[in-house]
Phi, psi and omega in degrees: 000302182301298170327294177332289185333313173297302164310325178265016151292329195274333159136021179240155222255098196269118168260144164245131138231106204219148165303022171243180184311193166244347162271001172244024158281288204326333201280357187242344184288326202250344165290349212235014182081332178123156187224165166259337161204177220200087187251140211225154186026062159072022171114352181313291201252139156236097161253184191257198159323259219302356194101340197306139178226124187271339196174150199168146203226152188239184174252156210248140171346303200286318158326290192331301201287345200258325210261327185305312169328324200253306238249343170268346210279303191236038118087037172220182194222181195251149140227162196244126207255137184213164163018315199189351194233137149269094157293135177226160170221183189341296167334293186251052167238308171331292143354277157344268170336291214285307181275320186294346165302290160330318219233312182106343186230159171336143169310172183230041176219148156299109188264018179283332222245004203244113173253117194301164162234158155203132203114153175299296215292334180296310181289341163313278180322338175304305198324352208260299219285154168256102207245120174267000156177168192237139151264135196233146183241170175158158166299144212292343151315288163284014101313013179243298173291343169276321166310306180303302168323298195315321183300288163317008194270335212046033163245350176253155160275048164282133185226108163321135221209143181237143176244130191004041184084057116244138188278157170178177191262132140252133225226131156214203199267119194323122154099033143278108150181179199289353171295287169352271188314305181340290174314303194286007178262319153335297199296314199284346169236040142090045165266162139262156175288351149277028191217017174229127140265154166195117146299107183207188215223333212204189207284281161345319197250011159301271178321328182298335198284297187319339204269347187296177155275003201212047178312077177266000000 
């Protein structure tokens, strides 16, 4: 926290970037002293402090429609990150369970913004909706042979993610992820990919490191 502070006093410019929404980002945003921008679901959305959204790619209807496809074929499910909502179903009600089991303490998100889903038709109905990335839960098996299907499409941004030490996919619309958003928040304020560090932990944070002048 003091190391950010110190850097945006001196005149530089602190991004958060992360797979999660931007409402269960503000709470780290504000533990971290305050930040300047904010990029979300893996490179979807760029806003700024104040809320403002510079930029952002959804996933297109037929994308949607293809992944629900594969995620019944083989027998793992989805959540869907969308405007203001999470949907989530069984699957990552399990998950939950499963980690607050694991770890002995409470989950570490805020569930008011998390809408149960159940059913084809109710996740059918999403496809109508502005979803800027999907997560998939499933057994570490079926989540492997799935992945691969997944892959073969050339049409998803799939990456794994550990979650409080548990695996799972984060999947978003091919040439989304955080290197990308990175840049264009670079771009936008007059940078070269050689004026950025960017620090990160997982799978998820490979293109941001590659795409910088200063990965760690």
């Amino acid at each position: 926290r003091d190391t950010l502070q110190q850097a945006r006093r001196a005149g530089i410019s602190i991004a958060i970037a992360t797979g999660r929404s931007i409402q269960d980002t503000l709470p780290y945003a504000q533990a971290a002293g305050g930040v300047d921008w904010i990029i979300t679901e893996n490179g979807a959305r760029i806003s700024s402090a104040n809320g403002q959204i510079i930029y952002q790619r959804v996933m297109p209807q037929e994308t949607l429609e293809l992944l629900l496809q594969l995620c019944r074929k083989y027998g793992v499910e989805p959540c869907f990150y969308g405007d203001h909502i999470v949907w989530y179903g069984k699957r990552c009600r399990q998950f939950h369970d499963n980690v607050q089991a694991a770890t002995g303490r409470p989950l570490p998100l805020q569930l008011d913004h998390f809408h149960s889903v159940d059913g084809h038709a109710q996740w059918d109905a999403l496809t109508q909706e502005n979803i800027y990335k999907a997560i998939v839960y499933g057994d570490a098996a079926d989540l492997e042979t799935w992945l691969t299907a997944l892959s073969q499409t050339g049409q998803f941004t799939a990456e794994p993610s550990i979650f409080c030490g548990m695996k799972n996919i984060e999947i978003n619309q091919f040439g989304t992820d955080k290197g990308t958003a990175l840049l264009h928040l670079a771009a936008q304020l007059q940078l070269t990919p050689e004026q950025v560090m960017a620090c990160g932990d997982s799978d998820n944070d490979r293109a941001m490191l590659q795409a910088v002048g200063l990965g760690v």
